[in-house]
N, CA, C and O of each residue as an XYZ file, in Angstrom:
348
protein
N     -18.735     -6.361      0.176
C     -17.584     -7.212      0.082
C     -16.329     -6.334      0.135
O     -16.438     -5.191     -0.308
N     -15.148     -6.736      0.627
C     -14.224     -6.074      0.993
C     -12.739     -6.515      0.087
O     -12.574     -7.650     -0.360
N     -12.041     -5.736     -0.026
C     -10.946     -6.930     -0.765
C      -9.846     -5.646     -0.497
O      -9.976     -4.516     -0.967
N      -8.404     -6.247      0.634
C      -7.090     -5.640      0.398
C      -6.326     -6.111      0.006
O      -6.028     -7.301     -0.092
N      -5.691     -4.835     -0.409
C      -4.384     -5.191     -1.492
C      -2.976     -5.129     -0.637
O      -2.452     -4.020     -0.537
N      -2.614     -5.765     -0.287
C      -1.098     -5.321      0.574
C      -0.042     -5.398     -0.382
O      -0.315     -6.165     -1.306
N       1.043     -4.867     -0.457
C       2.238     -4.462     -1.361
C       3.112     -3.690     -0.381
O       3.097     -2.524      0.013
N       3.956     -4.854     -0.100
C       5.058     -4.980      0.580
C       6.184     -4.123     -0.410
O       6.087     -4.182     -1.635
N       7.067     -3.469      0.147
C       8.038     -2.645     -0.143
C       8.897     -2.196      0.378
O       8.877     -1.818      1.549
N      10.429     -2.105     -0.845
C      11.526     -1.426      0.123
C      12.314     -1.095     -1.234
O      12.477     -1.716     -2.284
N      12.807      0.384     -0.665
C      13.113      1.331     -1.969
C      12.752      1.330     -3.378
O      13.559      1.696     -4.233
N      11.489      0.904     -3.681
C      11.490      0.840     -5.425
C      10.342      1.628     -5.637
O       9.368      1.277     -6.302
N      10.501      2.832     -4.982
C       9.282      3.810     -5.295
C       8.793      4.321     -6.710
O       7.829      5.035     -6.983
N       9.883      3.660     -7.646
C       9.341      4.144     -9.265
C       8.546      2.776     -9.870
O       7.850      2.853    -10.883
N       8.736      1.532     -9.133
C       8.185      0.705     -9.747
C       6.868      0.449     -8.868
O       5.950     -0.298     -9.208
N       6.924      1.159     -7.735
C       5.605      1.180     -6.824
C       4.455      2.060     -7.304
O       3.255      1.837     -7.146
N       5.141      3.306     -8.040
C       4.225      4.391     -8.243
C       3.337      3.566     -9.498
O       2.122      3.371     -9.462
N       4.296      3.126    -10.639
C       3.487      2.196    -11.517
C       2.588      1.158    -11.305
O       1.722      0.584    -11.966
N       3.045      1.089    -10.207
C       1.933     -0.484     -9.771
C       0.253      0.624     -9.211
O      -0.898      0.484     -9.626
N       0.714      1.484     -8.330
C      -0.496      1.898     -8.092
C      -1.117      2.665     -9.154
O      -2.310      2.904     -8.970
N      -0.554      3.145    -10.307
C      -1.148      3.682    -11.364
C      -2.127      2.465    -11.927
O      -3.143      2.660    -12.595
N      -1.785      1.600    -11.655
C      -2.461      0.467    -12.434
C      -3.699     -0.062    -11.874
O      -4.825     -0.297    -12.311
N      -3.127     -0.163    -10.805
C      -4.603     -0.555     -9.339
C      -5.637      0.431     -9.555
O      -6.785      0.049     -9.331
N      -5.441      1.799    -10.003
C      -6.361      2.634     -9.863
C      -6.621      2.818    -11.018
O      -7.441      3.725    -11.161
N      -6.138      2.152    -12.339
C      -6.208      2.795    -13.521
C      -7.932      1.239    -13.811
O      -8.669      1.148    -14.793
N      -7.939      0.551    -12.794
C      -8.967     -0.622    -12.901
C     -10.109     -0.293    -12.809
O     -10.401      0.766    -12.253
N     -11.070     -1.142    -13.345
C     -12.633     -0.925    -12.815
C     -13.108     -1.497    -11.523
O     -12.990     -2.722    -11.516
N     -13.521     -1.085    -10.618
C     -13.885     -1.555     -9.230
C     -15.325     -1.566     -9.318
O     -15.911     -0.505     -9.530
N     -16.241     -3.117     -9.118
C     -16.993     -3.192     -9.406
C     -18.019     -2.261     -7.707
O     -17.652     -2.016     -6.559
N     -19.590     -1.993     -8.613
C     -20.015     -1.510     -7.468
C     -20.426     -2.667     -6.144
O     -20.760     -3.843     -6.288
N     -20.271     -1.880     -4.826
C     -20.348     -2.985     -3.889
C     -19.272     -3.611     -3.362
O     -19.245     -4.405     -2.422
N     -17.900     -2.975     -4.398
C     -16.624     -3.983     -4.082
C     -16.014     -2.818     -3.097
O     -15.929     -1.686     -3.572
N     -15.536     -3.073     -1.584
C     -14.858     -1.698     -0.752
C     -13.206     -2.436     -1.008
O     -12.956     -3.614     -0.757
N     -12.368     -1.597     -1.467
C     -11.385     -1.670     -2.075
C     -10.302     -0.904     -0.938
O     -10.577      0.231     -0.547
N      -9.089     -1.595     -0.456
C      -8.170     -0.906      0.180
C      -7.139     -1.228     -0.550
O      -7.144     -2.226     -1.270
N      -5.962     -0.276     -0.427
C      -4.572     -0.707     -0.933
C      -3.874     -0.112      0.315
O      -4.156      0.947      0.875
N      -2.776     -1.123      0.682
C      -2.024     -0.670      1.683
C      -0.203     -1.227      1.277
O       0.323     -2.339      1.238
N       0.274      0.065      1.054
C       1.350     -0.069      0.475
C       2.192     -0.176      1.972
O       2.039      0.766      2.749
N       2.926     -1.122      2.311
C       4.206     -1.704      3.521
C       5.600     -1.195      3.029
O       6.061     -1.807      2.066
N       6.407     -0.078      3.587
C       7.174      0.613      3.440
C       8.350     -0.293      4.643
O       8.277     -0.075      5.852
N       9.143     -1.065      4.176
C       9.927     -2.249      4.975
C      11.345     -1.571      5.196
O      12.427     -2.123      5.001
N      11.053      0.285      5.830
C      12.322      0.524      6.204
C      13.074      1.354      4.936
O      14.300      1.453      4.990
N      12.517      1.810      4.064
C      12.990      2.369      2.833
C      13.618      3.607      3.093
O      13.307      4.216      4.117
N      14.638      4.164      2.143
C      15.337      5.205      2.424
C      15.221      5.913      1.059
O      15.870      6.958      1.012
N      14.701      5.663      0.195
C      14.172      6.839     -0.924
C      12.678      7.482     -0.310
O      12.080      7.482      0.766
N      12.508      7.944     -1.495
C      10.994      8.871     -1.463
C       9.477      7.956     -1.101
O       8.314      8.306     -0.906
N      10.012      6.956     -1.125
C       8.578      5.727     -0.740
C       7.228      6.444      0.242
O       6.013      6.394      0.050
N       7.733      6.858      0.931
C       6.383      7.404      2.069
C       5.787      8.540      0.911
O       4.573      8.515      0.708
N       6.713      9.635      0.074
C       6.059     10.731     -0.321
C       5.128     10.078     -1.163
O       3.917     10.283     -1.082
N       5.804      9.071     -2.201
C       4.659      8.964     -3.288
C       3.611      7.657     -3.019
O       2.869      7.133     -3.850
N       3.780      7.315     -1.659
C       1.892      6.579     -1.089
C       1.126      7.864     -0.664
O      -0.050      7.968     -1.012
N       1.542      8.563     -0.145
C       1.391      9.788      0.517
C       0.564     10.779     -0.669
O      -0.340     11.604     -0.530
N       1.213     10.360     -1.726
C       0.695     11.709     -3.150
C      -0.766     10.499     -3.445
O      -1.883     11.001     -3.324
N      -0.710      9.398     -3.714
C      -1.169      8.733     -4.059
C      -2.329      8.133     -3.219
O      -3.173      7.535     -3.886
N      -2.536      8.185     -1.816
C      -3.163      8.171     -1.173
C      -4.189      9.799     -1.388
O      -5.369      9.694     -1.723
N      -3.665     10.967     -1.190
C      -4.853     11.797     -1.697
C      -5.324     11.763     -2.700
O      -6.493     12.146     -2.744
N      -4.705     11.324     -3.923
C      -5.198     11.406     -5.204
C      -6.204     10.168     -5.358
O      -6.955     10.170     -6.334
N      -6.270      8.793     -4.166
C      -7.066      7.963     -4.774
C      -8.319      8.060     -3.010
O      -9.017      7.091     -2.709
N      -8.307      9.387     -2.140
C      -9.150      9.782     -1.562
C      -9.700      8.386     -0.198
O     -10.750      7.922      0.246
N      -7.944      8.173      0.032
C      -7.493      7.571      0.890
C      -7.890      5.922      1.072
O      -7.899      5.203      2.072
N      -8.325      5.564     -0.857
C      -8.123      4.262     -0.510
C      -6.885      3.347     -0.349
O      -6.755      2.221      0.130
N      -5.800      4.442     -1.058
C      -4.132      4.025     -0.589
C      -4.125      3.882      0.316
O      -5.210      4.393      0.593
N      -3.599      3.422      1.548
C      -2.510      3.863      2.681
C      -1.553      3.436      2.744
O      -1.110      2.557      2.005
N      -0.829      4.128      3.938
C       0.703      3.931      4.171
C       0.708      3.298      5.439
O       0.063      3.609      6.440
N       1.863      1.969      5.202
C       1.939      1.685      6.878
C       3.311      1.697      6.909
O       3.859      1.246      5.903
N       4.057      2.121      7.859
C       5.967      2.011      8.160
C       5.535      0.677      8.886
O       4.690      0.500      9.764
N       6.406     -0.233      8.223
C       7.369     -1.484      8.946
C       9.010     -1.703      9.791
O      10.059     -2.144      9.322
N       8.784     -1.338     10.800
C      10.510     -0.801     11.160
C      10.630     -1.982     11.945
O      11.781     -2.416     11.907
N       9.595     -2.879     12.872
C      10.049     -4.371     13.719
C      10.995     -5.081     12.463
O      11.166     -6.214     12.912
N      11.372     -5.053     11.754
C      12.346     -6.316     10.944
C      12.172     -6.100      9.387
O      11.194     -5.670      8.775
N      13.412     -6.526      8.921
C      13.791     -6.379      7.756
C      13.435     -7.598      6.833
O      14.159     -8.559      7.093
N      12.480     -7.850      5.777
C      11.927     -8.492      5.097
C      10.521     -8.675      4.765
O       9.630     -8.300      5.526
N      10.280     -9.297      3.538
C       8.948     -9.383      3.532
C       7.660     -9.878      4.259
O       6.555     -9.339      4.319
N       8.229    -11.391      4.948
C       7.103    -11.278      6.021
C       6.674    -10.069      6.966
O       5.516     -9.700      7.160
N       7.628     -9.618      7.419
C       7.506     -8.661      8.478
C       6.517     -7.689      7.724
O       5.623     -7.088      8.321
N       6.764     -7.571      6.237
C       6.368     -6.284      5.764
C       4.469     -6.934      5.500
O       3.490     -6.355      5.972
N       4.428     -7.916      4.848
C       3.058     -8.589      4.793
C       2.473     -8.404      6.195
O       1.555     -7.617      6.426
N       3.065     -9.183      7.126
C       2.489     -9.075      8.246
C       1.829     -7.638      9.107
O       0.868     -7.468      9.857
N       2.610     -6.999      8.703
C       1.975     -5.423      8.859
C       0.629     -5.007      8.127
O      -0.347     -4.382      8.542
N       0.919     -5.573      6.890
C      -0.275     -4.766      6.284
C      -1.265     -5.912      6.441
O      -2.451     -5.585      6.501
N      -1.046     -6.846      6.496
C      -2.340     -7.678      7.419
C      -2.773     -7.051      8.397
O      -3.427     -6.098      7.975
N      -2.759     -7.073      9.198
C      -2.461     -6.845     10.615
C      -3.628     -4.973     10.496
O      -4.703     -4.714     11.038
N      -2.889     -4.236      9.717
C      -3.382     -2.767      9.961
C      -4.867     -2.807      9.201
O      -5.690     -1.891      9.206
N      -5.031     -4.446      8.375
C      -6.163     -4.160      7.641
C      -7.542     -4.792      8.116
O      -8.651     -4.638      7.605
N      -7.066     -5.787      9.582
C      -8.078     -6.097     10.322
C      -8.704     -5.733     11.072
O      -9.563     -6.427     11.615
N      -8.408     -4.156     11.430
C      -9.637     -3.769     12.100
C     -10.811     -2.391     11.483
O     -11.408     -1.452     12.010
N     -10.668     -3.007      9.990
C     -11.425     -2.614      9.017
C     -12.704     -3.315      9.385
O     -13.703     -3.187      8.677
């Protein structure tokens, strides 16, 4: 069974880093394949570094996708849909 997490984003890389502390701080049952794909909607702080730190540290079930077609959250959902279907 498969289950992604998309988390749309734009500049709040201190309240992002907490969110993924939390995702990973969970129990993932066995059998469950777990993605997180953090949507970076054009950000101009540190956002890419700390999916980037956080992606090796959770042995690349993080990832990173850049959203640059349009400014907002659909656009940004729609991305991380999109990058997680040909899982």
């Amino acid at each position: 069974m498969r289950l992604a997490i998309v988390i749309p984003t734009f500049n709040r890389s201190k309240s992002l880093a907490r969110t993924l502390d939390s995702i990973l701080a969970t129990s993932i049952p066995q059998g469950l394949d777990v993605t997180v794909v953090a949507v970076d909607n054009r950000s101009t702080d540190d956002t890419r570094q700390v999916v980037e730190r956080y992606s090796e540290a959770s042995k690349g079930m993080i990832r990173y996708v850049a959203e640059n077609s349009g400014q907002g959250r659909s656009f940004a959902l729609n991305a991380g849909i999109l990058s997680t279907e040909s899982e």
